[in-house]
N, C-alpha and C positions, 0 to 999 in steps of 0.2 A: 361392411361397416354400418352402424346405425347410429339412429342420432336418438337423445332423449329431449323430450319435447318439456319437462320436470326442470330437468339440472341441467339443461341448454349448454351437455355437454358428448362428442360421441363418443360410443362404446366399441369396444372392439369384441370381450366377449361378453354377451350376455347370458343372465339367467332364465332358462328354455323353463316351459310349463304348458304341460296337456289340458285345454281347455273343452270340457265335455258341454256343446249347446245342444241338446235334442240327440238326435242319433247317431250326428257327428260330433270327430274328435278333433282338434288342430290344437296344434302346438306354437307358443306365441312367446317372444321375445320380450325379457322384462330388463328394465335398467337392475345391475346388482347394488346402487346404491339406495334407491326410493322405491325401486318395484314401481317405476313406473309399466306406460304403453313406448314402445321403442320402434319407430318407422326406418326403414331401407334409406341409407343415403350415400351416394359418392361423392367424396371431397375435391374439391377442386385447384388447392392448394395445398402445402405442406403442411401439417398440425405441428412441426418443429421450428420450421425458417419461417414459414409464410412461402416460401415461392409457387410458381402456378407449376400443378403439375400435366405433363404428358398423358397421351392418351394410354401406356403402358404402365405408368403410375400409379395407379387407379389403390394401389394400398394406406394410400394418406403421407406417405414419406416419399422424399424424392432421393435419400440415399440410405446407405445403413447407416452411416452415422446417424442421423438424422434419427434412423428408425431406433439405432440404440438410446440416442439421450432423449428421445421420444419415450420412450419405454419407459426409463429411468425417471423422468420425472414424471408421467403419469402414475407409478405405483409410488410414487412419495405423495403426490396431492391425493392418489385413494388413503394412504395412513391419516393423511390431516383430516381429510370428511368424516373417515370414521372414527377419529381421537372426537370430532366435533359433534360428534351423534351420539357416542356415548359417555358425555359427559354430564355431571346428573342435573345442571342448570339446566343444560338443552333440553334435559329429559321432562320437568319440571313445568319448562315452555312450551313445550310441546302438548302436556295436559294439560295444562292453562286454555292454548286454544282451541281445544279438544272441548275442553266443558263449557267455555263463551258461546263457542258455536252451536254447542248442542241444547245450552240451556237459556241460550239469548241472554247473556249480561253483559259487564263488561270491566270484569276485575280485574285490577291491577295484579304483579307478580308479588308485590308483601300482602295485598288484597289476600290471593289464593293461598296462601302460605298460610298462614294467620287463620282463615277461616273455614275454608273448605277442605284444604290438602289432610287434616290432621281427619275428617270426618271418613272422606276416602278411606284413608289405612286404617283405621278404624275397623271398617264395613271389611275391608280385606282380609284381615289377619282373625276377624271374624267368622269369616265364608269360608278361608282356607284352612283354619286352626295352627296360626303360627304363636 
């Protein structure tokens, strides 16, 4: 199991990637929602009830039920992150604090709208020939 240290949420599987530093290779565990960095953890308790689990437990459930409606509601809250990631205000906010941070201002979201956003696609449909 690991934990994402991003969405202070853990993962059961993650997405693997070969990391080339010099002349070695290693292979490094990313969160599949942020692509975060993702560290080794054992839980101690059940991710379903809360109860403390045994030392044979060691998969985050203390029963299958548990491990079913565990299941079940972790791939429902992965649909809501991603319905929330790809929606186009997030999408919007997300280059909002993309360009504050990069260009030191501190525009508002009708700020960026209204002034910059339209120069952006602009430049884009420009560069790409849409």
């Amino acid at each position: 199991m690991y934990y994402c240290t991003d969405c202070k949420m853990f993962i059961e599987d993650p997405v693997y990637r070969t990391v080339k530093k010099g002349a070695e290779k290693r292979v490094r565990a990313l969160c599949p929602v942020c692509r975060g960095e993702l560290i080794i953890s054992a839980p101690e308790y059940c991710r379903y009830c809360g109860n403390r689990l045994t030392g044979s437990e060691r998969d985050g459930f203390c029963t299958d039920a548990c491990r079913r409606l565990g299941r079940k509601l972790w791939t429902k809250e992965m649909r809501r992150r991603k319905k929330i990631k790809d929606d186009p205000i997030a999408r919007v906010l997300r280059m909002l604090a993309a360009y504050n941070l990069e260009h030191h201002t501190k525009y508002s979201y009708g700020q960026f709208v209204s002034l910059v956003l339209p120069k952006i696609e602009r430049r884009v449909k420009k560069c790409y020939g849409f």
